[in-house]
N, C-alpha and C positions, 0 to 999 in steps of 0.2 A: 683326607683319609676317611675312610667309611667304616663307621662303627653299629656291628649288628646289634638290633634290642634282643636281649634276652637275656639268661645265665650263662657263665664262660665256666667253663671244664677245664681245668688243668691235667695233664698226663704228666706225670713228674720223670716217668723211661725217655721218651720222644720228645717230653714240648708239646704234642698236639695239643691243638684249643678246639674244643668241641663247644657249637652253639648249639643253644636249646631253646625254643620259643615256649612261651607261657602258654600260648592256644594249647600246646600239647596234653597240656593236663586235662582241662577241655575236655578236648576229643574224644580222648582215652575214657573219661570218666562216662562219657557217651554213650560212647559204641559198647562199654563193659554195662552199663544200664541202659542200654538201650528199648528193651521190652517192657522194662517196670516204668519207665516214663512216659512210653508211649499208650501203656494202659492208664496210666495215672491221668494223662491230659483226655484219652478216652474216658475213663469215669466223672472225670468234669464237665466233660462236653452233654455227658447225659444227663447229668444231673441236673445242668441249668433248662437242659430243653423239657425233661422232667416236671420242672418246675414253674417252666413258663404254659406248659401245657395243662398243670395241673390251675394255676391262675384262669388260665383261658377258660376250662371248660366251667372250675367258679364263676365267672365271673357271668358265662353263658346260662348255666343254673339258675342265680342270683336273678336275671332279668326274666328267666321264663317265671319260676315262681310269682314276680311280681306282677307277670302278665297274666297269670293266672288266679291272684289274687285279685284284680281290676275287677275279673269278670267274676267272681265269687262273691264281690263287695256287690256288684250289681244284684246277682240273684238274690242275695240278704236283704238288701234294702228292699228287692220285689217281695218278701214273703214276711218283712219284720211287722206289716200290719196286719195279716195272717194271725200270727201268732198273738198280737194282741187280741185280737177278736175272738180267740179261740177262747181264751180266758175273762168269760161272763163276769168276774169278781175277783175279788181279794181274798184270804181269808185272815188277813190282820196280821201272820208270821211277818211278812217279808217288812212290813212298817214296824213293826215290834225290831226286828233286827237292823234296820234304820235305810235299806234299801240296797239297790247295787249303783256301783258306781260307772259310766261310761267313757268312753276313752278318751271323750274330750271335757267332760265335766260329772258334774254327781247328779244321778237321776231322783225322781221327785221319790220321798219316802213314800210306802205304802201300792208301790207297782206299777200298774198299767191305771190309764187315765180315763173317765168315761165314754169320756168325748170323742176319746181313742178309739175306743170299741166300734161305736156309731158310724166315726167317719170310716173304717176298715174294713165295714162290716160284709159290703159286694167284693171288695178284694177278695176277703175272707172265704167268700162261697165260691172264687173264681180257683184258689187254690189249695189242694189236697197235700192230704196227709204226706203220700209219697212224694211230693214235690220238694214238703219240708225237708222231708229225710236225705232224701237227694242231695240238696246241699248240706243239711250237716254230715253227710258222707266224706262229701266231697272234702269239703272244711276240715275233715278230722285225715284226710289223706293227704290234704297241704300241708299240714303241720308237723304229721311222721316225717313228709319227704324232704319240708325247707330247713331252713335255717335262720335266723337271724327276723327282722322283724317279720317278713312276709309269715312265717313260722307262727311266731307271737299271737298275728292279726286274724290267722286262721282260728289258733285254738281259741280266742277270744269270743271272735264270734259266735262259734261252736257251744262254747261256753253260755254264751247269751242263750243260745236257743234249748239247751237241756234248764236255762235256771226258767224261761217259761214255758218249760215242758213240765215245771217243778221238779223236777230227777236233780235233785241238790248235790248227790254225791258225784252223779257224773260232772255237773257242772264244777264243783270243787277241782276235780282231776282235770279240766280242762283249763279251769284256769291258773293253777297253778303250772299248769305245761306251756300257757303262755308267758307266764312271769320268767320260767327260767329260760323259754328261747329269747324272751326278751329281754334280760337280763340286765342289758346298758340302753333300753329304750324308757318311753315316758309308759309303756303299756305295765312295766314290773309293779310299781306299785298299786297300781288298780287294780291289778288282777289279785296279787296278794288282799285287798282289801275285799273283791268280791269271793275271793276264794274263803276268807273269813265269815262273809254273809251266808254264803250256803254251808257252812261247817254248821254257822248256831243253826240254820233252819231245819239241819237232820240234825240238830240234837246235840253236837259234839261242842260244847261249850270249852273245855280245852284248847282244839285246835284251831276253835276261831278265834280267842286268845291270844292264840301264838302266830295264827297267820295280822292280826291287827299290827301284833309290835312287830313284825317282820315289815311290811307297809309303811312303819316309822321310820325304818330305817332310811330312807332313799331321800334326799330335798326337792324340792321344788314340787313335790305332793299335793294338788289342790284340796283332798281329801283329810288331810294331813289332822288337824284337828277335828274331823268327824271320827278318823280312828282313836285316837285319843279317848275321847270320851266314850269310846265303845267299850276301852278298855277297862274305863270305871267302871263301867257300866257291869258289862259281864265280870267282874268282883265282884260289882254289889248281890250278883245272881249267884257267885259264889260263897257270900258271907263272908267276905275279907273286907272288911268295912274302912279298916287301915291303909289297906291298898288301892282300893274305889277313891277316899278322899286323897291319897297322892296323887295317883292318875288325873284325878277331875282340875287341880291347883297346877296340872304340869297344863292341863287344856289352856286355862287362865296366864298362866307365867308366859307358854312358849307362842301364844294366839289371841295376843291379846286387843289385834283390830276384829279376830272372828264374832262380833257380838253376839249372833244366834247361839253359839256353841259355850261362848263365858257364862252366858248369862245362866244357862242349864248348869253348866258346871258347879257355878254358884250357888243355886239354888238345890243341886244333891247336896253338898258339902255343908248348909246348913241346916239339910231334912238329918240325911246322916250325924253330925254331932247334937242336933236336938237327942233324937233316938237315942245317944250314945250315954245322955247323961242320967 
């Protein structure tokens, strides 16, 4: 005997047995939503293509910027002995403020190097003012337009060239615009650290201060304990002589294979409590 799947209907008048298959509900539910479904898997369909295309064109962004950074690093590196040779001397600020630091390590205190000048100095005549500006043009239009390191490495540089143009304030503003597109790169804490050197060099002992301990915050800082004692430091410039000798003893406590920076440390903290007694 053949027994149909579905629900059996009794008619209690006649006896008839009505089958009803379950697809029915189905169907029904279907055909009665059929427009809000059909838009529903349309707006999905666009969403992801949306989204894949929004990837793509990132991702096409992402690589032009850094092609275009290649050739921006090259022009910098053509003009960075330019710039030294432009600047005959020091005038003791930038070694008073303890120096800037570079992306791959800490530059020598006290600025651009003699020898620098000397060797640069035919580059120097071979390239014009407009040239420099040129690329920090250039440099300061990569930086509006990227994002992420390529972003960074533009304002950095950028950066570089107004701190030996001495224009401290622009260089501050640039480099703090590299720290925050660089934000999860090695570039945030140096820039924070040179964004501090040019704050004291115009003056603003406050917010070089606060860009120092902002620098602290990050690890693996190769600077890490030169900020530190920056930050006695500009106390001791403040008259907080309680907070200079914390500072200097955190240099000691948290760096303590740094010998060049212990040893100074050291040697404030017992100039300071002599003075104190």
């Amino acid at each position: 005997m053949y027994i149909a799947k579905g629900n059996c209907m009794k008619n209690n008048e006649n006896n008839e047995i009505h089958i009803t298959d379950d697809n029915d509900g189905f169907f029904n539910f279907f055909e009665k939503n059929r427009k809000f479904l059909l838009a529903f898997v349309i707006t999905i369909v666009v969403l992801l293509v949306g989204v894949i295309a929004v990837l793509l064109v990132r991702d096409f962004m992402q690589k032009d910027a850094i092609a275009r950074l290649d050739i921006l690093i090259e022009r910098y590196d053509g003009i960075k002995g330019s710039l030294a040779a432009q600047v005959e001397e020091t005038d003791g600020t930038e070694a008073e403020a303890g120096g800037i630091a570079e992306a791959g390590g800490i530059a020598e205190a006290g600025g651009i190097r003699e020898n620098e000048i000397s060797e640069n100095a035919e580059t120097a005549a071979e390239t014009s003012g407009d040239d420099i500006q040129a690329v920090l043009d250039d440099l300061r239009a990569l930086g509006k337009s990227a994002s992420g390191y390529p972003a960074a490495r533009a304002w950095f540089m950028a950066a570089n060239i107004h701190h030996e143009r001495r224009e401290w304030q622009q260089a501050q503003e640039a480099w703090l615009l590299s720290a925050k597109k660089g934000a999860s790169t090695h570039l945030a804490p140096v820039s924070l650290y040179n964004a501090a050197v040019a704050a004291e060099l115009s003056g603003d002992t406050d917010l070089a201060l606060s860009n120092y301990q902002k620098s602290l915050s990050f690890t693996d800082f190769p600077a890490a304990a030169h900020a530190q004692f920056s930050v006695g430091r500009l106390e001791e410039t403040r008259g907080d002589n309680e907070a200079a000798i914390a500072a200097y003893r955190a240099v000691i406590e948290k760096w303590p294979s740094d010998i060049g920076w212990t040893n100074l440390a050291h040697s404030r903290i017992i100039a300071l409590e002599l003075n104190g007694q």
